[in-house]
C-alpha positions in Angstrom: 151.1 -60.1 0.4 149.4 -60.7 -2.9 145.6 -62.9 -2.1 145.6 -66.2 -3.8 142.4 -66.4 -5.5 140.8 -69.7 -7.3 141.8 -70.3 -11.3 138.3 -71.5 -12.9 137.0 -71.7 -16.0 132.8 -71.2 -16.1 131.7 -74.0 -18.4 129.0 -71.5 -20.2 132.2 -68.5 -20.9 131.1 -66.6 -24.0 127.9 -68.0 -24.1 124.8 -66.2 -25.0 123.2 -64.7 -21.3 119.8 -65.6 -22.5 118.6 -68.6 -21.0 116.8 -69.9 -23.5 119.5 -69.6 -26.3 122.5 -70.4 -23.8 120.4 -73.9 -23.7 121.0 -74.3 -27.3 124.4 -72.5 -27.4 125.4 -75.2 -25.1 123.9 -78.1 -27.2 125.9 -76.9 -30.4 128.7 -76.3 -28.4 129.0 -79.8 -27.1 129.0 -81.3 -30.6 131.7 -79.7 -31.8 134.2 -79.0 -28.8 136.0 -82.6 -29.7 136.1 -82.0 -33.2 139.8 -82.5 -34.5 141.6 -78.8 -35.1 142.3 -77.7 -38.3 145.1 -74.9 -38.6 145.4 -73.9 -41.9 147.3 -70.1 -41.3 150.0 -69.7 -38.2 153.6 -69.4 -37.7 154.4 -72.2 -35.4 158.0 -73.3 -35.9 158.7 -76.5 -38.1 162.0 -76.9 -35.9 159.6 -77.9 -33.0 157.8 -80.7 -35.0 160.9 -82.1 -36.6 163.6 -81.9 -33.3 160.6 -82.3 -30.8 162.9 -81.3 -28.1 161.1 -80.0 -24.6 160.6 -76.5 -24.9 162.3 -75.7 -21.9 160.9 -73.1 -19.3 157.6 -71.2 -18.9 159.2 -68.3 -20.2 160.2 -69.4 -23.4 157.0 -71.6 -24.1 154.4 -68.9 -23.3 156.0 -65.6 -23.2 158.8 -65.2 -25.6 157.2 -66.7 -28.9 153.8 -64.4 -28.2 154.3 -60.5 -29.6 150.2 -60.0 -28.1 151.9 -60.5 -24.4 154.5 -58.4 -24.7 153.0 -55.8 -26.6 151.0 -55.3 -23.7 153.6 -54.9 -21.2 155.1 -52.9 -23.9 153.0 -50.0 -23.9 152.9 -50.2 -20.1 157.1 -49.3 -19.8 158.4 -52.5 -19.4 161.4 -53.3 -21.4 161.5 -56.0 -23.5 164.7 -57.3 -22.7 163.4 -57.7 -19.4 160.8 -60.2 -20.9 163.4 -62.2 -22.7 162.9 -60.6 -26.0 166.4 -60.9 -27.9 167.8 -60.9 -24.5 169.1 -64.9 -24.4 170.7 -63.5 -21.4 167.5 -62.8 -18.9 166.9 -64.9 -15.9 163.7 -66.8 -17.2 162.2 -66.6 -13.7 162.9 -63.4 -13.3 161.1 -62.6 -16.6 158.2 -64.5 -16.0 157.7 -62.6 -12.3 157.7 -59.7 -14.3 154.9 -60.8 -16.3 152.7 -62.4 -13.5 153.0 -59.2 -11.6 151.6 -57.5 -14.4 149.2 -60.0 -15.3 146.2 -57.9 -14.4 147.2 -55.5 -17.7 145.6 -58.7 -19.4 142.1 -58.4 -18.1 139.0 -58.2 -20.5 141.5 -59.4 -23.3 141.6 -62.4 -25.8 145.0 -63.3 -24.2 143.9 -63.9 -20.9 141.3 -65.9 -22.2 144.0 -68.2 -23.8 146.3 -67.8 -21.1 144.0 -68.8 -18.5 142.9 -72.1 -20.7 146.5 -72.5 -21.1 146.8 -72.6 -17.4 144.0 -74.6 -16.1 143.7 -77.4 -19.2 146.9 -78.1 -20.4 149.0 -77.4 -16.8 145.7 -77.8 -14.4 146.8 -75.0 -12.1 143.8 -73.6 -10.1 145.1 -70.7 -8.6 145.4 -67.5 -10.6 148.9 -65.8 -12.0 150.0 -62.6 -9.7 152.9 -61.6 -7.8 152.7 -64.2 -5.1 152.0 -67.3 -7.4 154.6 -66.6 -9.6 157.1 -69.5 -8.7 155.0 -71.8 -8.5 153.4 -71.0 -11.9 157.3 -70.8 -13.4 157.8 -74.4 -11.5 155.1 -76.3 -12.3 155.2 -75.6 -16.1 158.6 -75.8 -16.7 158.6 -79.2 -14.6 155.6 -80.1 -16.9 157.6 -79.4 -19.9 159.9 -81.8 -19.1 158.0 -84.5 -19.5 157.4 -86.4 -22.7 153.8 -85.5 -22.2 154.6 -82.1 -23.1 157.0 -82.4 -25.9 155.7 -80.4 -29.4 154.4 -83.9 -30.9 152.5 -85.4 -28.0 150.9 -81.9 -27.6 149.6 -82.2 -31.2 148.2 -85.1 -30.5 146.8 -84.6 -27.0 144.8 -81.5 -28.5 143.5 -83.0 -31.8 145.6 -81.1 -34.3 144.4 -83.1 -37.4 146.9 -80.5 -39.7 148.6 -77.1 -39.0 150.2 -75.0 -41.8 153.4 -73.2 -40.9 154.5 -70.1 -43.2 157.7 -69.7 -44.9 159.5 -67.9 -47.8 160.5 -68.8 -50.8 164.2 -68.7 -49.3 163.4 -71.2 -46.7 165.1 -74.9 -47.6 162.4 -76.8 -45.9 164.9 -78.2 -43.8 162.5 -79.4 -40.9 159.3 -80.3 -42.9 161.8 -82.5 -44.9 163.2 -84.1 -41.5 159.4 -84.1 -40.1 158.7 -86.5 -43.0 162.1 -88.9 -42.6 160.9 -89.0 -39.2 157.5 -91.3 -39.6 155.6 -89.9 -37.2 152.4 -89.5 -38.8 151.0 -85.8 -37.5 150.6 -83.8 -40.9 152.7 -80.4 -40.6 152.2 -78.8 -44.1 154.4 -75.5 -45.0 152.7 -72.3 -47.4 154.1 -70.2 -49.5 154.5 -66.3 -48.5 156.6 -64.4 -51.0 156.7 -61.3 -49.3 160.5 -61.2 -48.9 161.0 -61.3 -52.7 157.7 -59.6 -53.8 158.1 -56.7 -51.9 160.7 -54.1 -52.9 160.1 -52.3 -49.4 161.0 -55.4 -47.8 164.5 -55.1 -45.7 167.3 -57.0 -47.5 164.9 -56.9 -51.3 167.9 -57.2 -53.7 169.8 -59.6 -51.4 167.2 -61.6 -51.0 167.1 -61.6 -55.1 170.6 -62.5 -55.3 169.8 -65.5 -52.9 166.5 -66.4 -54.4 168.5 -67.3 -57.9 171.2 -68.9 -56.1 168.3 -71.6 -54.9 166.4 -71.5 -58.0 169.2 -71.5 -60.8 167.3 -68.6 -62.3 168.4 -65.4 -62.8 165.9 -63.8 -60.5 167.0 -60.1 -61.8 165.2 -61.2 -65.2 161.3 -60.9 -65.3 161.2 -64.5 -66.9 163.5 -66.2 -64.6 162.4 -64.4 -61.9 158.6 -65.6 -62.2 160.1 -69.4 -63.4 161.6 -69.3 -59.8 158.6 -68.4 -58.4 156.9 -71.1 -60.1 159.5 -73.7 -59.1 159.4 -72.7 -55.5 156.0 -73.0 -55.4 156.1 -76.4 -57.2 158.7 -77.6 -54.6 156.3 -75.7 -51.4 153.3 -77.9 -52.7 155.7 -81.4 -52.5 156.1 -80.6 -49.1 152.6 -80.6 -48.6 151.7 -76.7 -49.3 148.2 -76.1 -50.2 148.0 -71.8 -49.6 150.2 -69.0 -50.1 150.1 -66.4 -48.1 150.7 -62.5 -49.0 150.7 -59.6 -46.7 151.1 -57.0 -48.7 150.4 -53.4 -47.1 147.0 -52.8 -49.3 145.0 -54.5 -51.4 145.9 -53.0 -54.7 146.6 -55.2 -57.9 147.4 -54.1 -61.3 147.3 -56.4 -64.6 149.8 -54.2 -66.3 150.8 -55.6 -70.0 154.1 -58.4 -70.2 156.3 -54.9 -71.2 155.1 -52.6 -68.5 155.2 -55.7 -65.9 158.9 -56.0 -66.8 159.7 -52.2 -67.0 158.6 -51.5 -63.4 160.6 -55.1 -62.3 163.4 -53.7 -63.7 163.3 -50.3 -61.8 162.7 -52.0 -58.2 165.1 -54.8 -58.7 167.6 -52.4 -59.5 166.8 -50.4 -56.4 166.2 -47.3 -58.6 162.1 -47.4 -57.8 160.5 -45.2 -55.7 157.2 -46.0 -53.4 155.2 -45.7 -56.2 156.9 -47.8 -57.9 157.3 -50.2 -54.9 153.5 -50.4 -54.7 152.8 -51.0 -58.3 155.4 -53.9 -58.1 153.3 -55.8 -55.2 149.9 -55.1 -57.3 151.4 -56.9 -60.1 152.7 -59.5 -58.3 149.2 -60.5 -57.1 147.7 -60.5 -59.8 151.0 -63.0 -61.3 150.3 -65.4 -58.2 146.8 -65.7 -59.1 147.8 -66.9 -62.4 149.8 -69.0 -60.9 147.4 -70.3 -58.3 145.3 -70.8 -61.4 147.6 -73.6 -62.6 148.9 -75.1 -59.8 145.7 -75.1 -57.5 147.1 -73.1 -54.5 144.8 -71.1 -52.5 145.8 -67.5 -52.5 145.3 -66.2 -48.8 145.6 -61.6 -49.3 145.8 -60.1 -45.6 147.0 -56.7 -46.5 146.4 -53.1 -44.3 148.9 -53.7 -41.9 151.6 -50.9 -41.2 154.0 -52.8 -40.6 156.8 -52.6 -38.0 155.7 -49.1 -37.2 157.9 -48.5 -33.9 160.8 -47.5 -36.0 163.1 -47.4 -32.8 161.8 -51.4 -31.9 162.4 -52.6 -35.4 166.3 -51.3 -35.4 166.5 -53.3 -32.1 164.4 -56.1 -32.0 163.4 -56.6 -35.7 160.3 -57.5 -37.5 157.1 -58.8 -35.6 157.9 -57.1 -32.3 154.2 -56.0 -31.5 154.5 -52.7 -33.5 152.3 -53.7 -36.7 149.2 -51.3 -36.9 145.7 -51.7 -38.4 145.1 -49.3 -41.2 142.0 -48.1 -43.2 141.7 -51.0 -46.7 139.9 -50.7 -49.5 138.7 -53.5 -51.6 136.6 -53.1 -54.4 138.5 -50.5 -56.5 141.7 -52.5 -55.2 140.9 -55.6 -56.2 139.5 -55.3 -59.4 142.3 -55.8 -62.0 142.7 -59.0 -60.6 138.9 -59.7 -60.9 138.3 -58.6 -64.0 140.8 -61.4 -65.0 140.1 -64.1 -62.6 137.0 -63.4 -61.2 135.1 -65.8 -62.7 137.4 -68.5 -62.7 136.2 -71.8 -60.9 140.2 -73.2 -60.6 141.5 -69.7 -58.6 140.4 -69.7 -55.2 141.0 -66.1 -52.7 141.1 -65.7 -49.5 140.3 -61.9 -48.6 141.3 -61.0 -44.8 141.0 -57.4 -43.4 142.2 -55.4 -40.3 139.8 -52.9 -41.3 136.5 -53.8 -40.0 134.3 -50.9 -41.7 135.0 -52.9 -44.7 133.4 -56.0 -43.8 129.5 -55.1 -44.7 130.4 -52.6 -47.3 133.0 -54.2 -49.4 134.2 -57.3 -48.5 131.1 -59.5 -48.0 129.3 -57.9 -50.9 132.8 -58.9 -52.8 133.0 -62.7 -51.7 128.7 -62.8 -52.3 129.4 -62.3 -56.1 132.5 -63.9 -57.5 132.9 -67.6 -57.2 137.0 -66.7 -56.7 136.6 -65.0 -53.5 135.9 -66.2 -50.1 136.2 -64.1 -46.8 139.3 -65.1 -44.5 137.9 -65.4 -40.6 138.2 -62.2 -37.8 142.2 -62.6 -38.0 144.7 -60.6 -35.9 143.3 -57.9 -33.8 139.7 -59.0 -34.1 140.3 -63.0 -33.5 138.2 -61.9 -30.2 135.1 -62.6 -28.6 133.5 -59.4 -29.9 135.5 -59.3 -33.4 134.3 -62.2 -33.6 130.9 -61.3 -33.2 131.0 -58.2 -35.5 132.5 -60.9 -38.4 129.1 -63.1 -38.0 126.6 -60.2 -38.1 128.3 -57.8 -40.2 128.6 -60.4 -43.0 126.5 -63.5 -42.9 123.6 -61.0 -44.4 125.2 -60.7 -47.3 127.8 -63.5 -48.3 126.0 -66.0 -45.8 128.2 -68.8 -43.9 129.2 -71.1 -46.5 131.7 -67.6 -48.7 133.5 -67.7 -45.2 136.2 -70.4 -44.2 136.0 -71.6 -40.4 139.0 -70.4 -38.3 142.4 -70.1 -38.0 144.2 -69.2 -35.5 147.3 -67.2 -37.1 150.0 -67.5 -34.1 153.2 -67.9 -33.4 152.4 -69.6 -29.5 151.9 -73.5 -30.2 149.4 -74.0 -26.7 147.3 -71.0 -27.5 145.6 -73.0 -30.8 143.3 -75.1 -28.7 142.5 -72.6 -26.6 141.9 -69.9 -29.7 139.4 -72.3 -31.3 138.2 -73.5 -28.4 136.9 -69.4 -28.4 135.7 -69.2 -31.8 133.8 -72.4 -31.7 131.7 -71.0 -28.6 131.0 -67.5 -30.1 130.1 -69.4 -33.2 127.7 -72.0 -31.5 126.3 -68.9 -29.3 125.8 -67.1 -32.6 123.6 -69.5 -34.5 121.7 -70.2 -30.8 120.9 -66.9 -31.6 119.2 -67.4 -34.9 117.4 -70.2 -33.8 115.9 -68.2 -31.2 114.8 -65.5 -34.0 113.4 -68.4 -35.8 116.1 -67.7 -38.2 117.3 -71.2 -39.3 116.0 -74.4 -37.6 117.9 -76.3 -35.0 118.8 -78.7 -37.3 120.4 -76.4 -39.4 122.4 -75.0 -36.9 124.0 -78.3 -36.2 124.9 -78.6 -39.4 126.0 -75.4 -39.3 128.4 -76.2 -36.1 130.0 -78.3 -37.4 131.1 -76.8 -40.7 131.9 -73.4 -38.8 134.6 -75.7 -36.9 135.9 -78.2 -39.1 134.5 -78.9 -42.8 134.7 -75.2 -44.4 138.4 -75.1 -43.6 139.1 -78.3 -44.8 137.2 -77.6 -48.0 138.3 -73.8 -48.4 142.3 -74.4 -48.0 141.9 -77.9 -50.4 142.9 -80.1 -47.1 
C-alpha cells in the first residue's frame, strides 16, 4: 500500500540558505507576492475566457493542456493516449492514476513545483499525489471544478491576473476575444500576433494557409504587395482587439534586408512551393526584418524566440501534431544574425525587440552585450526550458553585469495550463527577491534599491516593455 505522506509548502522554498540574506529575501518577497500578475506571452485559450464553462475533470484541467507533464511520462514509455492526448476516448480517471503513480518522475522539476502549488493553494489538498491518493486527488478537483469558484473568470480574478496575452495567427477570426468583449465582464484578455503560419514556408499547410490568408484579407497574398498589405491589415485588426506584441518563432535568429526586387524574387520562389531550405530560411530573415518596419509604424512590440527544433519526434508529429513535447533547444547565434535588422532599426526609439533564447551560452556573450547597446533591443525573461529555479538564476547573473535589470522585461510565463501562471510567477518573484537579497548582502545595491527593484522585476517592467 502506497504511504500517505503530508502535502506542504515551506514558506522560505527557493530562498537564499543564508540566514542573513534569507531575512531580506523574505522582506522583498513579501512586498511583491500580492502584486497583480501581468501575462504578456502564453497560449491560454480565449474560448475559456469568452464561454467560461467549468473545465470539467482533473484530467483535462491539469494534464491534457500541459506538453512539460506528458513529455515526461513520455520519455519514461508511457503512451500518450493513455494520458488523454488526442485520445477523447480515455477514462479521465484512469488517466490521471496513471499520472499520480508516476508522479515521482516529477521530482527536482519546475512542474512539481507548480503542480504542488496547484494542489495545495488553489485545491488545499495536504496530502501528496501517488498511487494511493489518486481518487481522491481526481475527486476533489474535479468536484472543485464544478463550482463557480473555479470557472476560467473567477480564477482570473481570484489570482490577480491584471492582463494575460493569448497568441494567435493571422488566420484566427478573433472569434472569442470579440465575444469576451460583448460579454462585459471587465478582466482584460488581449490577443498577439504570431505569423509563423504564413511567414514560414517550412510551416505544414504554407501555400494553403496563403490561399486562406487572402480569402480573410481581400488581398492577393501570392503578390509581395498584397501579401505584406494583409499583413498590415491583420495586424491593424490584432491591435483593435487589444494586441500590443507579436510573437515570431522562427528556427534561428537570421534576418536579411534584401532590396524591394530580391525580397519579391525569393517570395515568389516559396510561395510557389518551388524554394528550397535555403530559400525557406532567407524567406523568414526577410520577413523579420518586414515586421520590424512594420512594428515601426504601428507600435507593436516584436517578441523573436527562435532556436527551437521544432516538432522533432517525427513519428509524434504524424500522430499527435505540433506542440506534443518534442520541440528541442538548439545552439543560436545572435550578433551576426541579427544585424541586418540592426543596422536598419537599431537605433530607432519607436521599434521595440524582444530577444529570447533557448541557448544559454549566449546569454553573457551575445545577447546581453546586444540589448546593453541598442536602445531597440531588450532581453525576453528565462523562457521555456530555463523558466526554472536555476535558469532562472543563470538569467540574473549571467546578464545583469552587462545589460543591468532595467534592458530585461519581468516574467512571463509562456503556457498553455491556465492554474500554473500563479504558481510560475509566484517562482520567479522568489528567485528574483532571493537574487537581489544577494546583492545587498555583497553591498551591491542598498536595500532600498532592491525594493524598488522588486517591484519592477514583478510588475512595472512588463507593463512598460509590452506598452500595457
Amino acid at each position: 500500500m502506497t504511504e500517505t505522506r503530508a502535502l506542504h509548502l515551506h514558506p522560505d522554498r527557493l530562498l537564499p540558505a543564508e540566514p542573513a540574506t534569507r531575512a531580506i529575501a523574505r522582506e522583498l518577497y513579501s512586498s511583491v507576492a500580492a502584486l497583480p500578475i501581468v501575462s504578456p506571452h502564453g497560449h491560454t485559450d480565449p474560448s475559456w475566457f469568452a464561454q467560461n464553462e467549468s473545465f470539467g475533470n482533473a484530467t483535462e484541467l491539469l494534464l491534457v493542456p500541459d506538453h512539460y507533464v506528458f513529455r515526461m511520462l513520455y520519455s519514461q514509455g508511457i503512451a500518450m493516449e493513455d494520458l488523454g492526448v488526442r485520445n477523447p476516448g480515455v477514462d479521465p480517471r484512469a488517466a490521471w492514476r496513471l499520472f499520480a503513480e508516476n508522479y515521482h518522475l516529477f521530482r527536482g522539476t519546475p512542474s512539481r513545483m507548480w503542480l504542488d502549488w496547484v494542489f495545495a493553494e488553489a485545491f488545499r489538498l495536504d496530502v501528496q499525489l501517488n498511487a494511493g491518493s489518486a481518487d481522491h486527488y481526481f475527486d476533489a478537483i474535479t468536484q472543485a471544478l464544478s463550482t463557480d469558484a473555479f470557472r476560467p473568470r473567477a480564477l482570473f480574478e481570484r489570482y490577480g491576473i491584471e492582463v494575460i496575452a493569448t497568441t494567435e495567427s493571422p488566420l484566427d477570426t478573433l472569434e472569442h476575444h470579440a465575444a469576451i468583449r460583448a460579454s462585459g465582464w471587465q478582466g482584460r484578455v488581449i490577443t498577439a500576433y504570431r505569423p509563423d503560419p504564413v511567414v514560414d514556408p517550412q510551416f505544414d499547410g504554407f501555400r494553403d494557409n496563403l490561399v486562406r490568408f487572402s480569402d480573410l484579407t481581400g488581398e492577393d497574398c501570392f503578390s509581395w504587395a498584397g501579401y505584406l498589405a494583409a499583413h498590415r491589415q491583420r495586424r491593424a485588426f490584432f491591435a483593435s482587439m487589444g494586441a500590443t506584441s507579436t510573437d515570431h518563432g522562427h528556427p534561428t535568429a537570421l534576418t536579411a534586408d534584401l532590396a524591394p526586387v530580391e525580397a519579391e524574387a525569393v517570395f515568389r520562389k516559396v510561395s510557389k512551393g518551388d524554394g528550397d531550405a535555403a530559400d525557406a530560411e532567407l524567406f523568414r530573415a526577410q520577413m523579420l526584418t518586414e515586421m520590424a518596419a512594420m512594428s515601426v509604424d504601428d507600435g507593436l512590440v516584436m517578441q523573436i524566440h527562435p532556436g527551437a527544433f521544432r516538432n522533432h519526434n517525427a513519428a509524434v508529429f504524424t500522430r499527435f501534431g505540433r506542440d506534443k513535447g518534442a520541440d528541442i533547444p538548439t545552439r543560436t547565434e545572435y550578433v551576426h544574425a541579427l544585424k541586418p535588422l540592426l543596422d536598419r532599426f537599431g537605433n530607432n526609439a519607436n521599434l521595440s525587440v524582444i530577444l529570447f533564447t533557448l541557448d544559454e551560452s549566449s546569454y553573457a556573450r551575445e545577447l546581453a552585450p546586444l540589448a546593453g547597446h541598442y536602445p531597440c533591443l531588450k532581453l525576453g525573461p528565462a523562457w521555456w526550458f530555463h523558466d526554472s529555479p536555476e535558469g532562472m538564476r543563470r538569467f540574473r547573473s549571467m546578464t545583469t553585469e552587462t545589460a543591468g535589470f532595467y534592458n530585461t522585461v519581468g516574467f512571463n510565463d509562456d503556457t498553455r495550463a491556465f492554474l500554473s501562471i500563479p504558481a510560475r510567477h509566484d517562482v520567479a518573484r522568489r528567485i528574483d527577491c532571493g537574487f537581489l537579497a544577494e546583492l545587498v548582502t555583497q553591498h551591491r545595491i542598498e536595500d532600498w534599491e532592491a525594493a524598488e527593484l522588486a517591484q519592477d522585476l514583478s510588475y512595472n517592467l512588463v507593463k512598460r516593455a509590452y506598452r500595457l
